[in-house]
C-alpha positions in Angstrom: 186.7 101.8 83.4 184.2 100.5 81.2 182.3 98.0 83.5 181.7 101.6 85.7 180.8 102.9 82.6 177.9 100.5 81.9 177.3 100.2 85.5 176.2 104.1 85.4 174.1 103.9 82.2 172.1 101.2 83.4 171.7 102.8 86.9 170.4 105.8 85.0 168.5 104.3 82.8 166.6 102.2 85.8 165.8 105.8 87.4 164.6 107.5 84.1 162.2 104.6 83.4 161.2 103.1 87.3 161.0 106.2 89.5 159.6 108.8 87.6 157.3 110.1 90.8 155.9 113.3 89.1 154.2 110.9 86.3 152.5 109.2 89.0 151.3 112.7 90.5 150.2 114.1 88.0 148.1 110.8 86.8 146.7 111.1 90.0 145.5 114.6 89.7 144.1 114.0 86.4 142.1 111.1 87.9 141.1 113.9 90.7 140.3 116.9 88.4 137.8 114.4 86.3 136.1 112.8 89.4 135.8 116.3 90.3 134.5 117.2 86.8 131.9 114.4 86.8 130.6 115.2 90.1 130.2 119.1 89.7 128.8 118.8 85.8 125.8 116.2 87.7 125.4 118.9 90.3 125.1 121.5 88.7 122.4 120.0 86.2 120.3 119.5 88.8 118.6 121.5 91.6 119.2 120.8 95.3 116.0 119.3 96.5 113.3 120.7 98.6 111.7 119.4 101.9 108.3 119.3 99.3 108.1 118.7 95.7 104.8 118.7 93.5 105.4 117.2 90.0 103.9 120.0 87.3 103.2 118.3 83.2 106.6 118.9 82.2 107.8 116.3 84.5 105.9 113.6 83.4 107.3 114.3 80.1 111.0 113.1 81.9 109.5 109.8 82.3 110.5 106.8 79.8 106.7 105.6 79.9 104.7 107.1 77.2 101.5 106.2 78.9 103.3 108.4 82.0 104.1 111.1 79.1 100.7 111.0 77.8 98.1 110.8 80.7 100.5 112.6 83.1 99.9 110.4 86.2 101.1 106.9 87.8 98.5 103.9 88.1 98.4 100.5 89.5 99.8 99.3 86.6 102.0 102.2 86.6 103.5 102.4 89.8 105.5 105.6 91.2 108.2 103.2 92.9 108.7 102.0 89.3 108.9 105.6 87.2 108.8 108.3 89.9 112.7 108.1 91.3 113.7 107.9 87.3 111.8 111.9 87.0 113.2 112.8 90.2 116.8 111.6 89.4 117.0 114.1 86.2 115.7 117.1 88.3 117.2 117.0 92.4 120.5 115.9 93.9 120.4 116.2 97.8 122.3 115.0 101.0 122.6 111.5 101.2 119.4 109.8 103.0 117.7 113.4 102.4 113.8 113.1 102.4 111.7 114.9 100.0 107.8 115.1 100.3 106.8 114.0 96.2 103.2 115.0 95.4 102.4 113.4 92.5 99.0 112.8 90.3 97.4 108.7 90.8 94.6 107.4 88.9 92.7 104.9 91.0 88.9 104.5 89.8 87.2 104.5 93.2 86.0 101.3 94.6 81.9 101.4 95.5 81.3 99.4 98.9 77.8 98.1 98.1 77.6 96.4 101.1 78.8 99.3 104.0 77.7 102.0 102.4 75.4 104.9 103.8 72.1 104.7 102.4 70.4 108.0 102.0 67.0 108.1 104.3 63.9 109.4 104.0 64.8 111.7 107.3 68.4 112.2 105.3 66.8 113.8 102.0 64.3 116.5 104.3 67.5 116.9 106.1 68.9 118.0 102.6 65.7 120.5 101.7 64.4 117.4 99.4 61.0 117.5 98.2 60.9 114.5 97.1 63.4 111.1 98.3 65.4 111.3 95.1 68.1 113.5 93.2 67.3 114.8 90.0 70.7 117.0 89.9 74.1 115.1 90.3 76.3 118.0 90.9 73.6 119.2 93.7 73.6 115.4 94.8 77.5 115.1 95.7 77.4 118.8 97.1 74.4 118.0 99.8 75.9 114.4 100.6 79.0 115.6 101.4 77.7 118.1 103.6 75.1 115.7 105.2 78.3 113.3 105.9 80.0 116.5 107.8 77.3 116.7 110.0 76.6 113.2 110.4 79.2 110.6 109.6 82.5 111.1 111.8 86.1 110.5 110.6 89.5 111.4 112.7 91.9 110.0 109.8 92.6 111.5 106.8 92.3 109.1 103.6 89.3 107.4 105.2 86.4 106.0 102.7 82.5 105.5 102.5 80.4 105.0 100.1 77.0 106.4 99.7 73.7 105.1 98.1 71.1 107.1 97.0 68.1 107.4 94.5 68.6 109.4 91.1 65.3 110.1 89.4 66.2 111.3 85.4 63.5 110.6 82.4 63.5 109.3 79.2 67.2 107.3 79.2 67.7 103.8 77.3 67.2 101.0 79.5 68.5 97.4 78.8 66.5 94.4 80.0 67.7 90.6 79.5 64.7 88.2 78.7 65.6 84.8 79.6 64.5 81.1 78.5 62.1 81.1 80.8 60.7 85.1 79.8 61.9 85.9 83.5 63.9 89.4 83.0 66.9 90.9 84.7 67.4 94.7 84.1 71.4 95.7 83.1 73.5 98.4 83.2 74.3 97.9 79.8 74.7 95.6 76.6 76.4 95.6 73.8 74.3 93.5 71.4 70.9 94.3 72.3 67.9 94.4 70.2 66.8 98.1 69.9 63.0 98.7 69.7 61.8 100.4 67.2 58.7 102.5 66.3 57.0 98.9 64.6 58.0 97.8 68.3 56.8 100.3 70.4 53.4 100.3 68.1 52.6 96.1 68.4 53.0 96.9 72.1 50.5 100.0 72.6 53.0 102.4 72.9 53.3 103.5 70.1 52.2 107.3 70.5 55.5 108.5 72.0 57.9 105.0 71.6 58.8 104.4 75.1 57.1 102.8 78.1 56.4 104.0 81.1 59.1 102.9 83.6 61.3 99.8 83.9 58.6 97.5 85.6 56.1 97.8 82.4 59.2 97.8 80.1 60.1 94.5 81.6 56.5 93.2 81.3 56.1 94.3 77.6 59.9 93.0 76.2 58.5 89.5 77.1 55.7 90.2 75.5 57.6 91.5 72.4 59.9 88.5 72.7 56.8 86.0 72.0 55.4 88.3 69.4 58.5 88.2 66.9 59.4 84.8 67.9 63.0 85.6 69.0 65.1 83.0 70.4 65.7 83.2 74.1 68.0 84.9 76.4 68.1 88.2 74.7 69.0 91.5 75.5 66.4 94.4 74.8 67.0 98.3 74.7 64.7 100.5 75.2 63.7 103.8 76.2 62.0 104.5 79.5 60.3 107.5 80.4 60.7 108.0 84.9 64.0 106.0 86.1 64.7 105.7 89.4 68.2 104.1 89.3 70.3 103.3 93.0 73.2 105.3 92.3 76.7 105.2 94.9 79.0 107.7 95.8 82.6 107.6 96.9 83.0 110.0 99.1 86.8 111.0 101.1 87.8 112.4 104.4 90.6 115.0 103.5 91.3 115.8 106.9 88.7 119.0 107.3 85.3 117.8 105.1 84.3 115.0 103.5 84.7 115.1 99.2 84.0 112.7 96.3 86.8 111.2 95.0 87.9 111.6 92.0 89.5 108.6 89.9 92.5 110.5 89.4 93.9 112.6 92.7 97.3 114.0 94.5 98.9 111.6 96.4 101.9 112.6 98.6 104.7 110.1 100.0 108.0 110.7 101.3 111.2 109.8 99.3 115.1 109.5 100.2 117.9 110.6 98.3 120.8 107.5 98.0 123.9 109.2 97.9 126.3 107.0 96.6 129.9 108.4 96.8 132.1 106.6 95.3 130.0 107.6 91.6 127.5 110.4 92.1 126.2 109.3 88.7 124.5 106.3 90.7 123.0 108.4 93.2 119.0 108.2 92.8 115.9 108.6 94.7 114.5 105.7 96.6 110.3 105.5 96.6 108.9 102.9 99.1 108.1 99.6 96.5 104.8 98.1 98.5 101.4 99.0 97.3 99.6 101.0 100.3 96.4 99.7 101.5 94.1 100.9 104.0 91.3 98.5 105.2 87.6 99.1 105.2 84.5 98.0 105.8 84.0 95.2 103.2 87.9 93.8 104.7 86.5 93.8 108.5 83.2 92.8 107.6 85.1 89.0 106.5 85.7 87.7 110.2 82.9 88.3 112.7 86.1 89.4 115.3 86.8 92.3 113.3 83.0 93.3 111.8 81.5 94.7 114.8 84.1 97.3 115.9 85.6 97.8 112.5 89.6 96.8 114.0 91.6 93.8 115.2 91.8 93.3 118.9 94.7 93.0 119.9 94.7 91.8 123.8 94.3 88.5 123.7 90.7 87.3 124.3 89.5 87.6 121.1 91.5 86.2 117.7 93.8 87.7 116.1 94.9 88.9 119.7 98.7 89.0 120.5 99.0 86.2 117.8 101.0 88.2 115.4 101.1 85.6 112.6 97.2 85.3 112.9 97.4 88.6 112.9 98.7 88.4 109.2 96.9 85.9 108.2 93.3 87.5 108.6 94.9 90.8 106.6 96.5 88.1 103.9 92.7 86.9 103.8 91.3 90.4 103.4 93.8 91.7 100.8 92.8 87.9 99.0 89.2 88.9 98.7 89.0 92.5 98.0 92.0 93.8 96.6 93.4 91.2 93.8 97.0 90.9 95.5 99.8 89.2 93.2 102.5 86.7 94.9 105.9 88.9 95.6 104.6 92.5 95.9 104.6 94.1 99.3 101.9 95.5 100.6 101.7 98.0 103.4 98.4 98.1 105.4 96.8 100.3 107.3 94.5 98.6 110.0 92.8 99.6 113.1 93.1 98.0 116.5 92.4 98.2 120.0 94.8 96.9 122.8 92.7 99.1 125.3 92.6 102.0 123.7 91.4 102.6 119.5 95.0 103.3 117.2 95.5 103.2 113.7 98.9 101.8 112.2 100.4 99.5 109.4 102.5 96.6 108.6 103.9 95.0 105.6 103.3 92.0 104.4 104.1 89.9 101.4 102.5 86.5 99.4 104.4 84.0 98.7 103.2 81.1 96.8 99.6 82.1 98.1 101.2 82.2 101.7 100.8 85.3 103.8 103.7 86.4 105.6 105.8 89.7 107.4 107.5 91.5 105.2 111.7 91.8 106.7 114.4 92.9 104.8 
């Protein structure tokens, strides 16, 4: 009687302590309800995305840059695929793979084209109701350009570049002139240690009356002569001031899709994002921005291989380089990227050329240096 005894306690006791199945239920609906919890509290913090987003100030204030905080835009040192999906994540949840058009604000000082630019003509300022082959208004300069590039200078893709040359005619600005050893003279843009002339100056030199010479080519005859008079040591900088200037000035002008426009050094840029839904932990979900630097070719890129100078594209049919030789094909847009755009060894780069296979097209590919080796970007 007492072994059954025993027998029963420890069968009951093996029950009470082994199968307890509404322990394990209700563990598991606790681990639902906070899953459930988690996901609706990161939800409901943030707004379902739109198709098209355009960041406004307060955004940039979400970003953990404070140069991003401060100046309210992305640079090349700032990139968007570094600090853009870290704003978006705080603000939008969305579908998984859900794509969001993200207009954002990019500083990129413009890059003058010396050598393919458009050089204003003489028929080009009439053209513009010019009296004379010069500007003497800046804001009236960019204006009439960009007009005289609608009529004149024809674009089909959006995004596309030219620079323009043209003469500025202002009066009385400081000018600085180099004198070297050998009292030959080079006229700068600027200097940051030059000798300033004075009235004393001006006087020794016959000019003293209104302290300034006439225009650069006498004011690069007379700092030589200056130079010898005070016995200064050689190369030096002068400054001076000039009365007439007529200084080459460029323009960077872009085709927005309707009219040509200067462009600005800090501008919208759009690009498309996707949402990466991850489900097992919505709190790792985040927006996914394209990591290669976008670069569009110009004239100064085709102008490095006579193949691709006299058309402006790669041909791509096989009778002249690169041809159907895709990894030749790389290699000339490795070469370009090498000598105008200061590429870095692991960044991708997507490029936007144009070729002709027997009819003119425009599209990219994305490429990658590796130890100073060009190759085809792949995943």
């Amino acid at each position: 009687m007492k072994n059954i005894f025993l027998i029963i306690v420890t069968f009951s006791g093996f029950l009470f302590f082994s199968c307890n199945p509404m322990q394990d239920i209700n563990k598991d609906l606790d681990s639902i309800a906070n899953e459930k919890y988690i996901r609706d509290t990161f939800v409901y913090a943030r707004k379902t995305a739109p198709v098209a987003y355009t960041l406004v100030d307060a955004d940039y204030k979400l970003s953990s840059n404070a140069d991003i905080v401060k100046y309210k835009n992305f640079s090349a040192t700032l990139l968007p695929k570094d600090y853009l999906p870290e704003i978006l994540n705080k603000k939008f949840t969305a579908a998984d793979a859900f794509e969001m058009k993200v207009t954002y604000n990019y500083y990129s000082k413009p890059v003058v084209d010396s050598t393919g630019s458009y050089v204003i003509t003489e028929a080009d300022y009439l053209d513009m109701g010019q009296t004379y082959l010069n500007f003497s208004d800046k804001a009236a300069a960019s204006d009439l350009i960009g007009k005289l590039l609608n009529r004149k200078v024809y674009a089909s893709v959006t995004g596309v570049e030219k620079t323009v040359k043209y003469t500025y005619y202002t009066k009385s600005i400081d000018r600085f002139i180099r004198v070297n050893a050998d009292s030959s003279t080079l006229v700068l843009n600027s200097s940051s240690n030059a000798y300033k002339l004075d009235s004393n100056d001006y006087a020794a030199l016959g000019h003293g009356k209104y302290d300034n010479f006439d225009d650069i080519a006498q004011a690069q005859e007379l700092v030589v002569d200056l130079a010898g008079i005070r016995s200064h040591t050689l190369p030096l900088d002068y400054s001076c001031l000039v009365y007439k200037n007529y200084l080459d000035t460029y323009l960077v002008y872009l085709f927005n899709g309707t009219n040509w426009v200067v462009k600005q050094s800090l501008m919208a840029v759009s690009e498309p994002l996707n949402y990466s839904l991850d489900k097992k932990d919505i709190t790792k979900s985040t927006w996914w921005a394209d990591p290669a630097i976008k670069i569009k070719l110009g004239t100064a890129d085709y102008n490095l291989y006579t193949e691709t100078s006299k058309y402006q594209n790669f041909d791509l049919r096989g009778s002249i380089i690169p041809g159907t030789d895709r990894a030749k094909l790389v290699e000339m847009i490795g070469a370009m990227l090498d000598a105008n755009h200061n590429p870095v060894d692991a960044q991708q780069y997507l490029v936007t050329y144009s070729y002709y296979d027997g009819s003119n097209g425009i599209t990219t590919i994305r490429i990658i240096r590796t130890s100073g080796v060009w190759s085809e970007y792949s995943n």
